[in-house]
N, C-alpha and C positions, 0 to 999 in steps of 0.2 A: 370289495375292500379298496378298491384302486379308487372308487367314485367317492369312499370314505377321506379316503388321505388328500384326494384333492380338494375338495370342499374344505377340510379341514387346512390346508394352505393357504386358498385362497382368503378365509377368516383371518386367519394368523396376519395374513400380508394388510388386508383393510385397516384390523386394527393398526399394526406396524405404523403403519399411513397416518392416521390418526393421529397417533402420539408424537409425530414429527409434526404434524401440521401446530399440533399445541404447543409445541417447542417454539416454532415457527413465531408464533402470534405472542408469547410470550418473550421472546430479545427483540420483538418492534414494539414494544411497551412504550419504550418512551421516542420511538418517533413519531414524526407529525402523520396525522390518517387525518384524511377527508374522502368524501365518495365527491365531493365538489372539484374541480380541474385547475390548477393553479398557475399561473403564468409560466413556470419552468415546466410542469406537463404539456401547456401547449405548445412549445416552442417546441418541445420532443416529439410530439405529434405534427407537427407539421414539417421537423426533418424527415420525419420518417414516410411523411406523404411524399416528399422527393425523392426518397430512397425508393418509394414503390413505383414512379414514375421511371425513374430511371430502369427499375426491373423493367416494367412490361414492353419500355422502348428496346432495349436490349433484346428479351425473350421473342419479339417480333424479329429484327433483325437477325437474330441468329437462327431463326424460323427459315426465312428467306434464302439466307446463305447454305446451311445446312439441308435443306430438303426443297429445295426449288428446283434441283435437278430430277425430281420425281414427278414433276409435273409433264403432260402430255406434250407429243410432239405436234407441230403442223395439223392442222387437220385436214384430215383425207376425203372431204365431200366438200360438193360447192357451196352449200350452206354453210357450213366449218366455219369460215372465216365471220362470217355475220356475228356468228355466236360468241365468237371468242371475242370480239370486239366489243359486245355489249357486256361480257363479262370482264374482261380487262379496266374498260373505263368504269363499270360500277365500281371494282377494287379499288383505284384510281380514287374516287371519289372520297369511299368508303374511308382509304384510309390516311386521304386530307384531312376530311372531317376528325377524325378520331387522336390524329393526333393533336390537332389545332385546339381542340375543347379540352382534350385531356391533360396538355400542358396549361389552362387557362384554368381550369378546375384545381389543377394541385396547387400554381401558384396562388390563385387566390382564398385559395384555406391555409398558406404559410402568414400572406401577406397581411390577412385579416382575420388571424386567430383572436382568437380572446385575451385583454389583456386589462387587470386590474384596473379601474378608474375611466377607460375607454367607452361610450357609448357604439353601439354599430348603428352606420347611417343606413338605413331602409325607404325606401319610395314604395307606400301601398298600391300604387299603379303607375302607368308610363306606358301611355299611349302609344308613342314612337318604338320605344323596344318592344312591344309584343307586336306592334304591327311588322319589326325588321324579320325577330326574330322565328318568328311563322310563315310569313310570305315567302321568304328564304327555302326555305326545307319543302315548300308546296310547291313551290317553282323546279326545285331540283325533283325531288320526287315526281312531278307531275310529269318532266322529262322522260324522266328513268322508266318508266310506266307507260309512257306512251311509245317512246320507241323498241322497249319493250314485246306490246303488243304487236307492231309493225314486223318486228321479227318473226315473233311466234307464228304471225297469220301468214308471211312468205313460209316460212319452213314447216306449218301444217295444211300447207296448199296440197292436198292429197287429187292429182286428177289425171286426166288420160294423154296428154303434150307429149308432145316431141317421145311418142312411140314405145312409153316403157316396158320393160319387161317386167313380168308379174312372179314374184315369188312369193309362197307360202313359209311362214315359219311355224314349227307347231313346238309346240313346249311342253313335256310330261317330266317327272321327278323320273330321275335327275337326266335329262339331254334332250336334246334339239336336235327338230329334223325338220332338212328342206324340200321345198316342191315346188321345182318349176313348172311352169305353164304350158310348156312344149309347143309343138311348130303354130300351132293356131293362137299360143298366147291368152288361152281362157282354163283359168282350172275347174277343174271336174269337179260338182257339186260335194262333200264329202259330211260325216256327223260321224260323233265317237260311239254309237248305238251299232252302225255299220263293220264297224273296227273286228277283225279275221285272222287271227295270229296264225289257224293253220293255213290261212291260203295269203298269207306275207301281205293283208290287208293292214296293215299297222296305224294307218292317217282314217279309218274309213271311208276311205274315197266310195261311190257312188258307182257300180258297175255298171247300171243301167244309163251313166249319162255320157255319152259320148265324146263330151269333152275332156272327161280325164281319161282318154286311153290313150293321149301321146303325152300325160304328164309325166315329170322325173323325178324321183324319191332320190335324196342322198342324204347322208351322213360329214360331206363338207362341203361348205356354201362357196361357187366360183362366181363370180362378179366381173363383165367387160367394162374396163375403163371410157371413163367417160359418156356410159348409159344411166339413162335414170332406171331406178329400180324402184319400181312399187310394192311392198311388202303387206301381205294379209297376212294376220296372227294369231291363233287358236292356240287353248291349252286346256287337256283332256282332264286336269285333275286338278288344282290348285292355283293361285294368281301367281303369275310368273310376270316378269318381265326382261324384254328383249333388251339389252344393253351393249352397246357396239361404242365404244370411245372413242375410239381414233377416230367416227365417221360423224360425232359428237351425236350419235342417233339413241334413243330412248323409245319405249311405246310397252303399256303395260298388255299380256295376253291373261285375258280374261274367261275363265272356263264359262262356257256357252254364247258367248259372243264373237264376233271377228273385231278388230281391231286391225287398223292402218298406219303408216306409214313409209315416207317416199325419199329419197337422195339420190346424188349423180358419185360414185365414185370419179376422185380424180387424180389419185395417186396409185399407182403400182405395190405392190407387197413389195417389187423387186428395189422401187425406187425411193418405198421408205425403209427399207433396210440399209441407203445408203444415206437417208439421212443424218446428218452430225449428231443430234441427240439420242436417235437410235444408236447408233454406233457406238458410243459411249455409252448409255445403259448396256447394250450386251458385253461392253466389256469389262463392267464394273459386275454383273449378275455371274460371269464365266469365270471373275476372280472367287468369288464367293464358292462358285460349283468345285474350282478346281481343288478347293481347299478340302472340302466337302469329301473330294475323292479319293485325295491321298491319305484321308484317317479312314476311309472305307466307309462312311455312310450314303444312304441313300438319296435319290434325287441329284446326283453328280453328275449328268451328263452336260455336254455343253448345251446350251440355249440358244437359238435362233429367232429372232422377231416374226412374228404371224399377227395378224389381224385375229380380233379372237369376238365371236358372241359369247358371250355372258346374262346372268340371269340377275339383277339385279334387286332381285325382292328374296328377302330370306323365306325359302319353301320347304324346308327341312334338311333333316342334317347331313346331306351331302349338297348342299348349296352351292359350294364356296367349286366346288367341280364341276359344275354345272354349265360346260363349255361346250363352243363350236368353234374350228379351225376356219376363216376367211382368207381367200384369197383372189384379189385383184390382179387380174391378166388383161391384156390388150384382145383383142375381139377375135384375131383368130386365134388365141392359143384357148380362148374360152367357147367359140367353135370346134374347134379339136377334141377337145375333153366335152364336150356334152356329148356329139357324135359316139362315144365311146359307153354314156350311159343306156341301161334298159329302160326305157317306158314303162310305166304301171301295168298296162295291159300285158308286155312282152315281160313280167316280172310275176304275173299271179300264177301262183297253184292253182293247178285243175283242180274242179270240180268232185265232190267224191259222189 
């Protein structure tokens, strides 16, 4: 009955529609109608193209000002700054360019609208404009592209230099688990076929290879400032990807394959929690929590900045949790705290 009356509404409403629209059409009888564009419609049209100009330069700007403060701090690897730098000047470029054509574009659809008795002058070619107009943007692009590449090939220089330490990131729905290399600095062969929930075999590490019985299983990734770190990355189920920001670090983990990547931390957890733009997000995030807590909802506690892995490929529906706690220490307090963990071998269930 419910599905009757509403169908019957919506009818009722269509027609309703109707009869206005005929009303409509009916007291513009005697105005002027053309589907052709009259000199007063163009002139209206082409305010109106400054009126949208003026939006989108506006709606950028207040882009900027309003949510610029969401943007990353500093970066925390020695590569960072490379990055940031080929990403600022493309912005940079980007949005030279965009504004220079987009105010050249509106004005000249005001300035050379249509107008009664007017021809428009057209040139069927012009040799010199498509040669400026091309070589232009091949030249800038061809820049942007090549150093580019120069980037990417320093910051995918995956190799054995200056002594790194080798950590394993493994990735299953939903969390991340790490595995150092332990005192010999080689990890122990491993496959997800080997994998032993009852004897805490979790990564399937390889019992019979010797190299993994001094490796370290944890649940939160410690990093000595100013080591390079080489990262190998498995994922037992689904494509995951490793996503570290603050380190500007990325690298997809691929189930049956390893995948690599490498950086030098070079800031402290301690020493960008004292950074200004840190410090201000937690104090704008702690305004939010505090408010949070005095109506008694959830998620109110204060917030602290942590370096965080993240998963960056949506792998199902708890995705968006799909986190690891980082934390960057100087070399002994991250000697200290390994010292403290168990080895794989000093970690297995006996045999039954």
């Amino acid at each position: 009955m419910t599905a009757l009356l509403t169908l019957t509404v919506l009818v009722l409403v269509a027609i309703a529609i109707w009869q206005m629209t005929k009303i409509f059409e009916l007291s513009q009888a005697k105005t002027e109608y053309a589907e052709i564009a009259n000199d007063s419609d163009n002139k209206n049209n082409g305010y109106l193209l400054f009126g949208f100009l003026i939006f989108i330069y506006g709606i950028t700007i207040f882009s900027f000002v309003s949510y610029g403060k969401m943007l990353l701090p500093e970066a925390a690897s020695e590569h960072g700054g490379d990055y940031d730098q080929l990403m600022w000047i493309s912005f940079a470029i980007i949005f030279f360019v965009q504004t220079i054509t987009q105010a050249l574009l509106h004005y000249f659809g005001f300035k050379y609208r249509g107008e009664k008795g007017r021809k428009a002058l057209f040139f069927a070619d012009n040799d010199r404009l498509e040669f400026i107009w091309t070589i232009i943007p091949v030249i800038v692009l061809a820049g942007l592209i090549l150093w580019g590449l120069y980037t990417w090939s320093n910051i995918m220089d995956f190799n054995e230099d200056d002594d790194p330490m080798v950590v394993e990131l493994y990735a299953q729905q939903f969390n991340w688990t790490a595995r150092y290399s332990g005192a010999d600095n080689v990890l122990g062969d491993a496959n997800v076929r080997l994998i032993d929930i009852d004897r805490a075999n979790v990564l399937g590490i390889d019992e019979s290879d010797p190299n993994g019985d001094d490796d370290v299983i944890v649940k939160e990734l410690h990093l000595p400032v100013g080591r390079k770190v080489n990262f190998k990355m498995r994922s037992q189920d689904v494509l995951h990807s490793a996503y570290m920001p603050h380190f500007r670090a990325q690298m997809n983990c691929v189930p049956g394959m390893i995948t690599q990547f490498s950086f030098t931390p070079t800031v402290t957890t301690e020493e960008m929690r004292l950074n200004p733009d840190v410090v201000e997000k937690v104090r704008r995030t702690n305004e939010i929590r505090a408010k949070k807590a005095a109506e008694g909802l959830p998620n109110s506690d204060p917030w602290e900045f942590d370096y965080l892995l993240l998963c960056n490929k949506i792998c199902g529906k708890s995705h968006y949790n799909m986190q690891m706690k980082i934390i960057v220490e100087t070399e002994e307090e991250f000697n200290k705290w390994m010292a403290e963990q168990k080895t794989f071998k000093a970690s297995m269930a006996p045999a039954e």
